[in-house]
C-alpha positions in Angstrom: 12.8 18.7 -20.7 14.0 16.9 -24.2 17.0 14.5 -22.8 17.2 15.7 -19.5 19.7 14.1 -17.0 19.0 14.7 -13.4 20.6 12.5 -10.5 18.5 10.6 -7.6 18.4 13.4 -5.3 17.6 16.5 -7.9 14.7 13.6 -8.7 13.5 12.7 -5.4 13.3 16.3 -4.7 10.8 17.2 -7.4 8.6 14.4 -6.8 8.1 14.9 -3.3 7.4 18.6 -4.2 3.8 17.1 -5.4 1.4 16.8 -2.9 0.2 13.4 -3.4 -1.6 12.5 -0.8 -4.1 9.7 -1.5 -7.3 12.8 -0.8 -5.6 15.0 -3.8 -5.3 13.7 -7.2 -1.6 12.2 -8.4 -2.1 13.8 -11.9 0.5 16.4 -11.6 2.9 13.9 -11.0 2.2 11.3 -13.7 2.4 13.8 -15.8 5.8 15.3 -14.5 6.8 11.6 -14.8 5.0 10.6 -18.7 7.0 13.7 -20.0 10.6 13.2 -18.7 10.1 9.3 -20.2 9.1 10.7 -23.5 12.2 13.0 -22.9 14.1 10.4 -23.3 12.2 8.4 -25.9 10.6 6.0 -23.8 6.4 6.3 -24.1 3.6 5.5 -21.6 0.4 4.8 -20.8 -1.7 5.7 -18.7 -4.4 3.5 -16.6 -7.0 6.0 -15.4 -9.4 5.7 -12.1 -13.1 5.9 -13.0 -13.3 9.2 -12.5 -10.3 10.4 -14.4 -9.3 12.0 -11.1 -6.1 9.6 -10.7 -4.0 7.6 -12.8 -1.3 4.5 -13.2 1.3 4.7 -15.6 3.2 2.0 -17.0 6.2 1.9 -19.6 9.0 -0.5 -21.0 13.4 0.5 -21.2 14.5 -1.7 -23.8 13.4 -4.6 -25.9 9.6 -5.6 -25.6 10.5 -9.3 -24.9 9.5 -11.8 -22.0 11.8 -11.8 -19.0 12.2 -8.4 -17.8 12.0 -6.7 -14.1 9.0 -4.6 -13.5 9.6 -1.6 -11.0 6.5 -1.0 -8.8 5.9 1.5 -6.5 2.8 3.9 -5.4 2.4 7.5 -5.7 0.3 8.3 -3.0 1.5 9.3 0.3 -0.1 10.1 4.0 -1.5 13.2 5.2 1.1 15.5 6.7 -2.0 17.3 9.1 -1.6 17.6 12.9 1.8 16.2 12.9 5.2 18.3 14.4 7.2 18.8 11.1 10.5 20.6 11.8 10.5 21.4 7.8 8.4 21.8 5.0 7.2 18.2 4.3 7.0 19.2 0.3 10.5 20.2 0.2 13.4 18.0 0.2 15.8 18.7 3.3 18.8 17.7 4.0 20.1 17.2 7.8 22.7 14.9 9.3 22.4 12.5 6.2 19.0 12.0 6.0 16.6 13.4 3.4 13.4 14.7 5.0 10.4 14.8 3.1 6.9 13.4 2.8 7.3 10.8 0.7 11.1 10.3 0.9 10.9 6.7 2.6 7.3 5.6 1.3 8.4 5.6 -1.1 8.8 7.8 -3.6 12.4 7.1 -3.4 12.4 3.9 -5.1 11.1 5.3 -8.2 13.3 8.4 -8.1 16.2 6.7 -8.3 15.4 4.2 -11.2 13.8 7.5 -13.2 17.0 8.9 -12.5 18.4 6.4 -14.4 16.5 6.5 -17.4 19.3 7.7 -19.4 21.5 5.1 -18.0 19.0 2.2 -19.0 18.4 3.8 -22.3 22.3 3.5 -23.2 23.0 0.6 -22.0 22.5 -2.4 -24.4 19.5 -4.1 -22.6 18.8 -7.6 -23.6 15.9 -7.6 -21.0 13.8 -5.2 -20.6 12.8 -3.2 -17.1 9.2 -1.8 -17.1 8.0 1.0 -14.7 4.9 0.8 -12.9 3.2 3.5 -10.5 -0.1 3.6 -8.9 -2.4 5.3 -7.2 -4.1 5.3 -3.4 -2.2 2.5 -2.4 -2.0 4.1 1.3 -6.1 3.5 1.1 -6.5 0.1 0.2 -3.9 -0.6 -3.1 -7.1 0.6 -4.8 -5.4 1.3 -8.1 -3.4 -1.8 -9.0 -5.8 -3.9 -9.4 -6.4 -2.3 -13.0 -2.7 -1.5 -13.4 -1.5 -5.1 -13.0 -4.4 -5.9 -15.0 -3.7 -3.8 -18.1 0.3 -5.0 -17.8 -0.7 -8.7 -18.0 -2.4 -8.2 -20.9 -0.2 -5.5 -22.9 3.1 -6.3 -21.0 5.6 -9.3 -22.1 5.8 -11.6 -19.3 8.0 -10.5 -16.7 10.8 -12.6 -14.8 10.0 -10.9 -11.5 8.6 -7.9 -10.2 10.2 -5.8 -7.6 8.0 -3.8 -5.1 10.1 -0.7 -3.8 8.6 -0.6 -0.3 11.2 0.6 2.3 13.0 -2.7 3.8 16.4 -1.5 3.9 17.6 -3.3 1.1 16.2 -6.7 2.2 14.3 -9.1 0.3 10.9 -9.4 1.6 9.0 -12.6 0.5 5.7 -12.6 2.2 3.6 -10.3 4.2 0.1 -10.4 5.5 -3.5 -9.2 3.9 -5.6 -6.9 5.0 -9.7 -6.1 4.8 -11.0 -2.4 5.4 -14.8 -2.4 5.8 -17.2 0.5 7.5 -20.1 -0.8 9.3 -23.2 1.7 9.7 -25.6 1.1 12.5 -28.9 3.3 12.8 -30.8 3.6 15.9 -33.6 5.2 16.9 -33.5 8.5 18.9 -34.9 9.3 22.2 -33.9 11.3 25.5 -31.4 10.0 27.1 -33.6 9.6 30.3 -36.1 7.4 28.2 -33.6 4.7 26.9 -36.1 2.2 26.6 -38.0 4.1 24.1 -34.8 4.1 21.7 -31.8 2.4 20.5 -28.4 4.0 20.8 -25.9 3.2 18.1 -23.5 3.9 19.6 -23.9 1.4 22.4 -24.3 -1.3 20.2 -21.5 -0.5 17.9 -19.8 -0.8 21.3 -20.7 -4.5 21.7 -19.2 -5.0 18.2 -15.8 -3.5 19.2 -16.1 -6.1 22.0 -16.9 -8.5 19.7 -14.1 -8.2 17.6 -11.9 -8.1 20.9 -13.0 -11.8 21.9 -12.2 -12.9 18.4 -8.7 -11.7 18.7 -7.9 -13.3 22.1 -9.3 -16.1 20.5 -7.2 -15.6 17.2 -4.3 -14.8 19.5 -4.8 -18.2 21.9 -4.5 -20.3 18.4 -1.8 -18.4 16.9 1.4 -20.8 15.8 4.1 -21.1 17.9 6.8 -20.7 14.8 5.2 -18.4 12.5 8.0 -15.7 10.9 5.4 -12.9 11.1 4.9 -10.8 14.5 2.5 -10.2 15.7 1.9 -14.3 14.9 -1.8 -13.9 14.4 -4.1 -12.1 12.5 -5.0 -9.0 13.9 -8.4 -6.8 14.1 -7.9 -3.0 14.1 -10.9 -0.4 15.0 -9.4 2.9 13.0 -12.1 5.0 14.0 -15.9 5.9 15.5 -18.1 8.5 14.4 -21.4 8.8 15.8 -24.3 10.5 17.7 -25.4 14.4 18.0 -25.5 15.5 21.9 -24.8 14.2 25.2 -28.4 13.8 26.2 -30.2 12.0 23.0 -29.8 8.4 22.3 -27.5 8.3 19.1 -29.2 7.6 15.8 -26.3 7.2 14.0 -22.7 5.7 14.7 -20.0 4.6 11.7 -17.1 1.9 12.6 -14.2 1.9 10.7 -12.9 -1.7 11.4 -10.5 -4.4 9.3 -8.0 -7.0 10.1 -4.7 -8.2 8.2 -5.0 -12.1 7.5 -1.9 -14.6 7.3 -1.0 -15.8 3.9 -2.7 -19.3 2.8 -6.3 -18.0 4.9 -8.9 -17.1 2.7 -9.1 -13.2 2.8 -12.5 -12.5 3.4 -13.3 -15.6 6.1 -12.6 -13.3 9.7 -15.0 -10.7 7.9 -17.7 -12.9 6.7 -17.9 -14.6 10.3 -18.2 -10.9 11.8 -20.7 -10.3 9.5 -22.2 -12.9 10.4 -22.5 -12.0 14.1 -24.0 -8.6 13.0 -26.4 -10.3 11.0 -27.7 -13.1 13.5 -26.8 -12.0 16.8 -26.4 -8.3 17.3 -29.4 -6.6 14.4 -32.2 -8.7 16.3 -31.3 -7.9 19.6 -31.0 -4.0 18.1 -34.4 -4.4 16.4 -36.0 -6.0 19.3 -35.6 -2.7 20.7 -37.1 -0.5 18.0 -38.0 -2.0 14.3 -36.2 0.9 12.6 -32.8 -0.4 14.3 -30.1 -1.6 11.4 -26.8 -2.4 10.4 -25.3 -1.5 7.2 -21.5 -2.7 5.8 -19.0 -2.2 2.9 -16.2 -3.5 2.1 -13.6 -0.3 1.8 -10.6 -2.3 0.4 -8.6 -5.6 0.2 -5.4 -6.6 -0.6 -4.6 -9.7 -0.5 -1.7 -11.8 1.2 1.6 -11.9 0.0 2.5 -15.4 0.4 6.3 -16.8 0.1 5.4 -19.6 -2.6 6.8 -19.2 -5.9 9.0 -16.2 -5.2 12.0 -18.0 -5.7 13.1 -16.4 -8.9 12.8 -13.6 -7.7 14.1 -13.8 -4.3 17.5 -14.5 -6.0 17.7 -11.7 -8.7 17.3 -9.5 -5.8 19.4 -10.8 -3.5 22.2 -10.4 -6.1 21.5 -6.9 -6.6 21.2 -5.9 -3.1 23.8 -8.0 -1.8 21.5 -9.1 1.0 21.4 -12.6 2.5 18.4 -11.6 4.5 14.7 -12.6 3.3 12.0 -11.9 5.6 8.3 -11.3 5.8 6.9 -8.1 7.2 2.9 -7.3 8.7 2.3 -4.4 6.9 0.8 -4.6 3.2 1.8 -4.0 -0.4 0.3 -4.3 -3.5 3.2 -7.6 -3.9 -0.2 -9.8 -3.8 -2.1 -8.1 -6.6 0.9 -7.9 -9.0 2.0 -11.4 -7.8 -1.6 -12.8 -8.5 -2.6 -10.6 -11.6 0.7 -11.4 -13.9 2.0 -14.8 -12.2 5.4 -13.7 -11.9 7.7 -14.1 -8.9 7.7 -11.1 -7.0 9.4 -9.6 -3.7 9.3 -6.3 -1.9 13.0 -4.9 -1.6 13.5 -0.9 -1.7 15.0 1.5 0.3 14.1 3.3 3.6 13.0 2.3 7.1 9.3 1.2 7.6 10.1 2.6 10.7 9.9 6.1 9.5 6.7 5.5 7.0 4.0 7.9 7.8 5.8 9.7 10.6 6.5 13.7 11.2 9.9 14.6 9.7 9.9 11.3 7.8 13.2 10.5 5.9 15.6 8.3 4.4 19.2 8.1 4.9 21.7 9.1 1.9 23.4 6.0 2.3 20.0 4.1 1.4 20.2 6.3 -1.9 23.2 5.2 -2.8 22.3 0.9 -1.8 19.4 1.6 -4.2 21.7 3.1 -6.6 23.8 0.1 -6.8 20.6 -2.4 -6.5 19.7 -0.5 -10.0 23.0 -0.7 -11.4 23.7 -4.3 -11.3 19.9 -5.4 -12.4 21.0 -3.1 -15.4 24.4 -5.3 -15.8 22.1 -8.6 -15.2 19.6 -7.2 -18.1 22.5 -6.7 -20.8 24.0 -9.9 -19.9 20.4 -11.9 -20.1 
């Protein structure tokens, strides 16, 4: 693999050959990635998850000085299962210009093309340098770069911006909302279903919850401002799933809620989900143990990531802007790890890649060839920019 020279496509076909979804590990493909860079003389390190199952990489083109453009981008995907593939989602196709794949769009892309130009980088006479840094299980919660942004703040010159290669067409994305994941147990007490009042069902009472949660968004909705860029303008509660009870005619023991919101930028994070908690805790658990004393509720926190907010991003906003040729800056509801990296290393950041969120976690997902080639010429002139700097 010494020196080898492969263009965007060849790339973005052999990473979306590994089946990174966030349940499998992502080791195949860091190392795929660690020993093209040393390929071309350009080390790595590695930021391992506590189990050793995963890992972040990170590495440095060109001179270790302050000022450079860090690269982000995860290398998890979504599971392909249940949905109506027309081709093998681990195999590049190519149909009508668009590039099928799992992976192709979010966003493995990104990352395929700047690997691609490696070789490029390496050549040029960088005066700046541009760093690389992939994660892992971003799809579930941007649980890995937290210790990846970590590690580069500490071992990493500081940065002039960071660029997170989420799909937005080529547009410069300054802001987006947060997001909490928690799962909330609540335990019961089984009986027949014809002797109700010797029980309590969880399930029924993780009901009221739901409803709960449905108040406070007509409530959150009600207040929402009138001139906020994001849309939906509120923050919004999702219930992602409900798991409980054994048989139609026992009163369920058990019943697990899956349950988060995504917060606007300049709210606290955790303040919706401490007030939920809140109403488990002092209004729903008595009313559940009054009922039976071996009632209770039980929640975690699954993940956060934080708000991306639009302050500070200025930098930033115009370096890629210049590369992408776009006028546009936006903000978009979905989450990044933007926050984290923004927060962890204090540099200006934006989220500007190629794709369509449109077609993120979707059957027959792709990216057009013409996006390949924007991203191509985004790369090219924040090269130019770096040997000019």
């Amino acid at each position: 693999m010494a020196g080898e020279t492969v263009d965007s496509v060849e790339m973005l076909r052999r990473l979306v050959a590994f089946d990174t979804t966030s349940r499998n590990s992502n080791l195949a493909l860091i190392d795929y990635v660690r020993h093209y860079l040393e390929g071309h003389g350009v080390a790595s390190k590695l930021v391992p998850s506590e189990d050793g199952s995963k890992a972040n990489l990170f590495a440095t083109v060109g001179p270790e000085v302050a000022g450079g453009v860090v690269l982000s981008g995860h290398t998890d995907v979504v599971p392909v299962d249940g949905q109506p593939w027309d081709s093998d989602p681990w195999t590049l196709t190519l149909k009508d210009g668009r590039y099928h794949g799992r992976g192709t769009c979010d966003m493995k892309a990104f990352y395929a093309i700047a690997l691609a130009m490696v070789p490029g980088f390496r050549k040029a006479r960088l005066r700046k340098p541009i760093h690389f840094a992939l994660s892992y299980d971003e799809e579930v919660g941007c649980i890995g770069a937290h210790a990846l942004a970590a590690r580069m703040a500490g071992e990493v010159p500081k940065p002039r911006a960071i660029i997170i290669g989420e799909p937005t067409m080529m547009t410069v994305v300054h802001a987006h909302k947060g997001a909490q994941i928690y799962v909330t147990k609540f335990t019961g007490f089984e009986a027949h279903s014809s002797m109700t009042h010797l029980g309590v069902s969880a399930i029924h009472f993780a009901g009221e919850f739901v409803h709960y949660l449905n108040r406070v968004q007509d409530e959150l909705d009600a207040a929402a401002p009138r001139d906020s860029e994001f849309m939906p303008p509120a923050a919004t509660f999702n219930v992602g799933t409900i798991v409980g009870g054994t048989a139609g005619n026992i009163l369920a023991r058990q019943c697990e809620v899956l349950w988060g919101y995504r917060e606007l930028p300049g709210r606290p994070i955790d303040e919706l989900g401490e007030r939920a908690l809140k109403w488990l805790r002092e209004e729903l658990l008595p009313r559940m143990k009054a009922k039976h004393p071996a009632a209770a509720i039980d929640t975690v926190l699954r993940s956060s990531t934080p708000a991306f907010s639009p302050e500070g991003n200025d930098d930033a906003k115009a370096l890629a802007g210049s590369w992408s040729g776009s006028n546009t800056v936006g903000s978009v509801v979905y989450g990044t790890e933007a926050g984290i990296f923004k927060k962890t290393l204090g540099v200006p950041t934006v989220v500007c890649g190629p794709g369509d969120i449109a077609q993120a976690h979707q059957p027959n997902e792709f990216i057009l060839a013409s996006q390949i080639e924007a991203c191509e010429g985004f790369m090219t002139r924040m090269m130019e920019w770096a040997c000019r700097e």
